[in-house]
BALOBA-1460 file (C-alpha; in Angstrom, 3 decimals):
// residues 203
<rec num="1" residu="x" x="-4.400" y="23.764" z="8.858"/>
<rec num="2" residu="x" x="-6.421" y="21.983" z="5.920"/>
<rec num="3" residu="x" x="-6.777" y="18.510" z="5.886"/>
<rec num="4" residu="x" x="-4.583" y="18.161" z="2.665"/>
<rec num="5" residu="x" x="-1.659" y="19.614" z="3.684"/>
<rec num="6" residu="x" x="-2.076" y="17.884" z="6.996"/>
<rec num="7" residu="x" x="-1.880" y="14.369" z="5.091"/>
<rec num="8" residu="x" x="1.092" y="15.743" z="3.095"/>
<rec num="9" residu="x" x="3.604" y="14.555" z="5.652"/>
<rec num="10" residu="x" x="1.783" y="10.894" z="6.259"/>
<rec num="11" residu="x" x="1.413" y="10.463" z="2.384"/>
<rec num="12" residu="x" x="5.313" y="11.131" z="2.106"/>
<rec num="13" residu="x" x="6.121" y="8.277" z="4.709"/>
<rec num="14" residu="x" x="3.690" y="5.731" z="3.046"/>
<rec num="15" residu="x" x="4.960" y="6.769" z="-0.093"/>
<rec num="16" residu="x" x="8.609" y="6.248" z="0.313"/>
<rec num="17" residu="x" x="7.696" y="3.224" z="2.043"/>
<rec num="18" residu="x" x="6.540" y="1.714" z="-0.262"/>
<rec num="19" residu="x" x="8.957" y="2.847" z="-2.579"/>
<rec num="20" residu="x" x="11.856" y="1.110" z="0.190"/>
<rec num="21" residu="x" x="9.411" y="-1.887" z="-0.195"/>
<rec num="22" residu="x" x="9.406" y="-2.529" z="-3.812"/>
<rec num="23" residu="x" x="13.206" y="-2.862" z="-3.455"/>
<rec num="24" residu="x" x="13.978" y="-4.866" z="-0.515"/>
<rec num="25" residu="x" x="11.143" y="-7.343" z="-2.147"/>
<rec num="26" residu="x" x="13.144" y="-7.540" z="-5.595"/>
<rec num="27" residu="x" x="16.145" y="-8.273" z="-3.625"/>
<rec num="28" residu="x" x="14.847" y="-10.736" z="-1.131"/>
<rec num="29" residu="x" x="11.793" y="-12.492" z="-3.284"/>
<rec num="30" residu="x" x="13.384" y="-12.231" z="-6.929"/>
<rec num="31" residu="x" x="16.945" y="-12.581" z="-6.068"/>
<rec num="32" residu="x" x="18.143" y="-13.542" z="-2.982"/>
<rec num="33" residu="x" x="15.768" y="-16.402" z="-2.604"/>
<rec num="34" residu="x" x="15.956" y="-18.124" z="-6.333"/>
<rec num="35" residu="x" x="19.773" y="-17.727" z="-5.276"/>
<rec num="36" residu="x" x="19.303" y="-19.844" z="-2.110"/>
<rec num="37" residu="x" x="20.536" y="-17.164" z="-0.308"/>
<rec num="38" residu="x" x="17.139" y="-17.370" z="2.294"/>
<rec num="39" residu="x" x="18.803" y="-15.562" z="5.022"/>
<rec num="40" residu="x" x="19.001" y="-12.711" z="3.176"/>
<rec num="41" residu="x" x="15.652" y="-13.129" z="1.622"/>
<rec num="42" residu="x" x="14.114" y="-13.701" z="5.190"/>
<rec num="43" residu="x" x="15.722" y="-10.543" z="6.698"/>
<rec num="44" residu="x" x="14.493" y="-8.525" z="3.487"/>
<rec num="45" residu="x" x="10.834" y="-10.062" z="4.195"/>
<rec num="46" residu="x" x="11.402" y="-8.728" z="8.026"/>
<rec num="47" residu="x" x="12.032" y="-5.300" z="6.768"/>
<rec num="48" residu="x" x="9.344" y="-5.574" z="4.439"/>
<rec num="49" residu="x" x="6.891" y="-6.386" z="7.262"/>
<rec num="50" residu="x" x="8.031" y="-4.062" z="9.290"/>
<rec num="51" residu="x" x="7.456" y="-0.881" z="6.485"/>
<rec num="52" residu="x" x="3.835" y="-2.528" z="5.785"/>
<rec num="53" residu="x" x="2.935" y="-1.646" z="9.495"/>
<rec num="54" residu="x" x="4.568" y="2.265" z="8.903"/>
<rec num="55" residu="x" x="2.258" y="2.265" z="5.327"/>
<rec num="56" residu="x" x="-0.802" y="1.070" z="7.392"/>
<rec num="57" residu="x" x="-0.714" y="3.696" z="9.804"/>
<rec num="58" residu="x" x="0.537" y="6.685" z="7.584"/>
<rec num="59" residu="x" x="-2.605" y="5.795" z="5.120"/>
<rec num="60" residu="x" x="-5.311" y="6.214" z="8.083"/>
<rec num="61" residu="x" x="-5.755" y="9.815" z="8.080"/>
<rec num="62" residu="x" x="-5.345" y="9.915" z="3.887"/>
<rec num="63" residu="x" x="-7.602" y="7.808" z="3.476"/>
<rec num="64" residu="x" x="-10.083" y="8.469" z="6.670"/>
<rec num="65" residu="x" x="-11.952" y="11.405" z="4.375"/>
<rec num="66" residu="x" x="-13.449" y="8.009" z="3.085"/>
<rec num="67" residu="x" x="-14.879" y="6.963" z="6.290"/>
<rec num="68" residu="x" x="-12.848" y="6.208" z="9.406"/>
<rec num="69" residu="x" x="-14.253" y="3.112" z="10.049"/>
<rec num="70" residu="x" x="-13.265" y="2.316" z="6.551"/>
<rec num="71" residu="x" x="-9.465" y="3.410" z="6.435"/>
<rec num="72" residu="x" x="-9.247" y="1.754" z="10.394"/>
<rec num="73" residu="x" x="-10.246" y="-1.616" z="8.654"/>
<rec num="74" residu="x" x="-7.719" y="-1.112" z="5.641"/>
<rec num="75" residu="x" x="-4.787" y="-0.544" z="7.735"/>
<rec num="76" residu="x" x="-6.042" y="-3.324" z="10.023"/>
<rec num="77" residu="x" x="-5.823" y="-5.603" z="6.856"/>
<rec num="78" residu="x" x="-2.372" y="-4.297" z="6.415"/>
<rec num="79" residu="x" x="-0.800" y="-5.054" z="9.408"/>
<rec num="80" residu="x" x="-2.134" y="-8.701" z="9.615"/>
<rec num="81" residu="x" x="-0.707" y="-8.877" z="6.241"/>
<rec num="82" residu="x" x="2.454" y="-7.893" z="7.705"/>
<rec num="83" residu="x" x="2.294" y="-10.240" z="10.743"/>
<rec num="84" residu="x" x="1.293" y="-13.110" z="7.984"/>
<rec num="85" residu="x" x="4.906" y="-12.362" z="5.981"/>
<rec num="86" residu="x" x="6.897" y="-12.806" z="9.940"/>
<rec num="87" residu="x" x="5.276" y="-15.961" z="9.885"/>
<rec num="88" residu="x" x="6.104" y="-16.535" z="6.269"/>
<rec num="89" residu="x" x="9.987" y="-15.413" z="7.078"/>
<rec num="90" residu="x" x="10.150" y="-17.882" z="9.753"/>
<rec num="91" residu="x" x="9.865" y="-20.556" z="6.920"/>
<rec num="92" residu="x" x="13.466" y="-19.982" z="5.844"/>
<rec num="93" residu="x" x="15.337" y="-19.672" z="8.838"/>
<rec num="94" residu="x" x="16.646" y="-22.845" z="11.077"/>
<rec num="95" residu="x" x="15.215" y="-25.769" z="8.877"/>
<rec num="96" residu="x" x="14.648" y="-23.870" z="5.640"/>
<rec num="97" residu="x" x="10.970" y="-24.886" z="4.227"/>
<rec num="98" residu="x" x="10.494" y="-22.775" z="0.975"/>
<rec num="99" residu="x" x="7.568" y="-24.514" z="-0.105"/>
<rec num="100" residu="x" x="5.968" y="-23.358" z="3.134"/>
<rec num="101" residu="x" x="7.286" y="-19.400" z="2.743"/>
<rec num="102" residu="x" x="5.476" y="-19.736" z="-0.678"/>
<rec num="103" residu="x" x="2.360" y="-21.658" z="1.076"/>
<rec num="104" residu="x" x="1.889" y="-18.550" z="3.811"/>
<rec num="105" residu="x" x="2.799" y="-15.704" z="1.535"/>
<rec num="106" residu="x" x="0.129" y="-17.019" z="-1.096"/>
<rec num="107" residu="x" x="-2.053" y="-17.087" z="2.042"/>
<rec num="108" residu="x" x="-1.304" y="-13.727" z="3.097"/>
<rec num="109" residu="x" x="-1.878" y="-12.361" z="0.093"/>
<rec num="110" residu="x" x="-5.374" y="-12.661" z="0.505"/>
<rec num="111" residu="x" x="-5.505" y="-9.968" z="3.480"/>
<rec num="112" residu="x" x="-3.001" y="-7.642" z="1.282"/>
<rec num="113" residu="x" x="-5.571" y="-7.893" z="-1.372"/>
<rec num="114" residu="x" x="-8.740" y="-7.116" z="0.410"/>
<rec num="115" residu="x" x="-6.394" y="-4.023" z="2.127"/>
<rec num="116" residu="x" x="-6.422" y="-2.313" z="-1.557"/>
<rec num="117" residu="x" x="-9.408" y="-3.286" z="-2.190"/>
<rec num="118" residu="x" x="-10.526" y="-0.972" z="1.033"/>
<rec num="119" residu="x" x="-7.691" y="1.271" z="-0.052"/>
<rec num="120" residu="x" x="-9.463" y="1.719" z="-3.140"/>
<rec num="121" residu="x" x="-12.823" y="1.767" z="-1.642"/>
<rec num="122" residu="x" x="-11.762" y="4.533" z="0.695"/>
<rec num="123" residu="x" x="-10.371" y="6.623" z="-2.054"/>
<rec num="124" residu="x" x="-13.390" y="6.625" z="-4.022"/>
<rec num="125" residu="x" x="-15.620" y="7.899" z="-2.136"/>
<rec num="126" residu="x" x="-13.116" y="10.377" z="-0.195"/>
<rec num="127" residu="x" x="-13.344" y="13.793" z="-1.657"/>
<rec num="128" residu="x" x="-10.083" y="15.055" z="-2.902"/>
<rec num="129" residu="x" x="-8.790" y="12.058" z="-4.059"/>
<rec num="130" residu="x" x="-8.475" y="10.739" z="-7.616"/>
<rec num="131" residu="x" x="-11.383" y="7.794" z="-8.115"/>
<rec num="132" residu="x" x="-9.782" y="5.910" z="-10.963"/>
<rec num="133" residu="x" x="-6.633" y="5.548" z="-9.040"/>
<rec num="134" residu="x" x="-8.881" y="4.107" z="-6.318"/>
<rec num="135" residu="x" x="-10.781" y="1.982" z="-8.965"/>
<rec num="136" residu="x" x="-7.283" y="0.944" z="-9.903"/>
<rec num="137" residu="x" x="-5.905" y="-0.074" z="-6.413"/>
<rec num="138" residu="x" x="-9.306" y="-1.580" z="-5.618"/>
<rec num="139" residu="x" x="-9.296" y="-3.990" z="-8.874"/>
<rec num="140" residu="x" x="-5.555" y="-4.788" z="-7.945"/>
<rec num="141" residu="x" x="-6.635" y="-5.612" z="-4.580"/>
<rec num="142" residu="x" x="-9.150" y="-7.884" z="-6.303"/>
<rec num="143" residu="x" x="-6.511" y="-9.413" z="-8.376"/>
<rec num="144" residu="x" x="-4.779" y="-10.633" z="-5.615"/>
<rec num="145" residu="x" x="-7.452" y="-11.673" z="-3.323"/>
<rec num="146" residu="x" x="-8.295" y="-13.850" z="-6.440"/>
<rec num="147" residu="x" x="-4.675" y="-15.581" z="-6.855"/>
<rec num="148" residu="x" x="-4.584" y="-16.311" z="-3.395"/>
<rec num="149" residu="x" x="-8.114" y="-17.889" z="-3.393"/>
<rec num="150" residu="x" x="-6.700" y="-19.818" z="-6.704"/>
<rec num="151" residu="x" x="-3.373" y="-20.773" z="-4.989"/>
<rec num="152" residu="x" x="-5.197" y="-22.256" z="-1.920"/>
<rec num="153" residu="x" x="-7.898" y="-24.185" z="-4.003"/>
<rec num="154" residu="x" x="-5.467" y="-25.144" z="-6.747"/>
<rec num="155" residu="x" x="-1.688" y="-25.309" z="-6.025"/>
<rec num="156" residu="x" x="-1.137" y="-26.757" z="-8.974"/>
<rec num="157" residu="x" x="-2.585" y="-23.936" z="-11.109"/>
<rec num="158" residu="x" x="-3.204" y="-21.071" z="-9.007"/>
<rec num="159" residu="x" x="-3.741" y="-17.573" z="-11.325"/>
<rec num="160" residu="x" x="-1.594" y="-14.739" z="-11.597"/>
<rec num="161" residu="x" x="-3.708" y="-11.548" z="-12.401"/>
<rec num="162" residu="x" x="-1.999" y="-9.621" z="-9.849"/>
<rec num="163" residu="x" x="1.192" y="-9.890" z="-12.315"/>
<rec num="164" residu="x" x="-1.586" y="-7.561" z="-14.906"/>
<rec num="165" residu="x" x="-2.996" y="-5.800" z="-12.428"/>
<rec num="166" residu="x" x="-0.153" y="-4.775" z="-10.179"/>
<rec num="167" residu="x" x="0.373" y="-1.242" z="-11.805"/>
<rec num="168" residu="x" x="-2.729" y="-0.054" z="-9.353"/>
<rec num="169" residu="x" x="0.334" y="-0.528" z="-6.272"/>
<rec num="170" residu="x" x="2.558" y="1.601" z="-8.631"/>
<rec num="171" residu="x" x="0.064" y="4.201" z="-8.810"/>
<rec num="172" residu="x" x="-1.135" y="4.526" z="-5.624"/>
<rec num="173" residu="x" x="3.011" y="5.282" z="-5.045"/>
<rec num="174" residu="x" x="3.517" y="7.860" z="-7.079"/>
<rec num="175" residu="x" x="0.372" y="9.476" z="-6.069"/>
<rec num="176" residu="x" x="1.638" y="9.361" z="-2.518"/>
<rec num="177" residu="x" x="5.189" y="10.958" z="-2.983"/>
<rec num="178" residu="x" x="3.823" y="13.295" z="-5.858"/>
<rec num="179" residu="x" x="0.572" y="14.558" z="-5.220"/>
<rec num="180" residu="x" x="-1.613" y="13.460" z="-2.123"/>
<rec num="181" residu="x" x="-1.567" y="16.097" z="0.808"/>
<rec num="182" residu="x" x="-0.775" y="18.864" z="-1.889"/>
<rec num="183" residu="x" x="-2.558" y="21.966" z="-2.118"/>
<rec num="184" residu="x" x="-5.210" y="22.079" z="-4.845"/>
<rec num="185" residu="x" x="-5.587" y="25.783" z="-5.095"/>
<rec num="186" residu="x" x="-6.361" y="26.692" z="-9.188"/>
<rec num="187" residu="x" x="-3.993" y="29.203" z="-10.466"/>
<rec num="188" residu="x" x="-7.137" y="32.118" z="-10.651"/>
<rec num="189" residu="x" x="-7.946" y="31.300" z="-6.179"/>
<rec num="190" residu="x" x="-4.226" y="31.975" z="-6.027"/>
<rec num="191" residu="x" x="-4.811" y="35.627" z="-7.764"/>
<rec num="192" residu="x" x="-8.152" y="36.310" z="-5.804"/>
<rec num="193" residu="x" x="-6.236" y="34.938" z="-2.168"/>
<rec num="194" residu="x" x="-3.190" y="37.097" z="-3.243"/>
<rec num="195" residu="x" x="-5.679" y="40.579" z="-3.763"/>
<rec num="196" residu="x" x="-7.427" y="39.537" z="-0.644"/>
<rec num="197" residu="x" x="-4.952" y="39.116" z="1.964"/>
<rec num="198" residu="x" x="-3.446" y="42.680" z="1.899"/>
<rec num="199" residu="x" x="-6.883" y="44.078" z="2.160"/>
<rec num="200" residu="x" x="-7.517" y="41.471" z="5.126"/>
<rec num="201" residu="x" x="-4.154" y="42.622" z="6.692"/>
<rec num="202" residu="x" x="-4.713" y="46.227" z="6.595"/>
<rec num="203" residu="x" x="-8.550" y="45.535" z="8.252"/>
């Protein structure tokens, strides 16, 4: 079996993960928790944390053409992240602190950025992967790793370049669901495998 079409079925899962993701964070961060509803937005934090532990795993062997060592430390970064947004969830359960959900998820952030930043790292110098979508995910990652640092050192002003630079996330979906694991065979191998294998058969 060749090693894209054996990460075909782990870039599917991380894909639509992150796909599930995207929504259950617009419900729980952008509208269940403005709403005061914070039980819903801590159980859709939960799930959330949950799927970034299935996208940490399914990315190790996509992105392990990279370097092992490499994609073992990016999904290492992903699942603290994920253990970070628990602790973050616990904020608004019980006695409800949102100011301290906000504090630990700016915190976290930190780990989720230096995770694309790998992610990004990884894809770059893996062959049969698109650099400038790892250049992408990588300068996200760096995007958020800033407006975490900004948000610790200056609450009262902390950044937001990962609202610019968040398209590299986007990306790396599509990519994932769309293309990665595919097979890259050119219209013209397709001709020359399709003349060959008869010949082979009959040998």
């Amino acid at each position: 079996m060749s090693t894209s079409s054996s990460t075909r079925a782990p870039s599917l899962v991380a894909g639509v993960a992150l796909a599930v993701m995207a929504a259950l964070s617009a419900i729980g961060l952008l509208l269940a928790l403005p709403a005061g509803e914070l039980e819903v937005a801590a159980l859709a934090v939960l799930l959330v944390a949950a799927l970034d532990i299935v996208v940490g795993v399914a990315l190790f062997p996509v992105l392990a053409p990279g370097g092992p060592l490499l994609a073992g430390c990016a999904v290492a970064m992903r699942i603290a992240y994920g253990a970070v947004f628990v602790t973050a969830a616990g904020s608004l359960v019980g006695q409800p602190e949102v100011a301290r959900f906000q504090a630990i998820w700016d915190a976290g952030l930190l780990l989720f950025g230096i995770h694309l930043a790998l992610v990004g790292l990884a894809m770059a110098r893996g062959r049969g992967m698109p650099t400038w979508i790892g250049v992408l995910v990588a300068i996200t990652g760096l995007g958020y790793a800033a407006d975490s640092v900004s948000a610790i050192v200056s609450p009262a002003g902390p950044l937001a370049i990962g609202e610019i630079t968040f398209v590299g996330e986007l990306v790396l979906m599509v990519w994932l669901i769309g293309w990665s694991g595919r097979s890259r065979t050119t219209p013209k191998e397709r001709v020359v495998r399709d003349q060959v294998a008869p010949v082979m058969a009959g040998d």
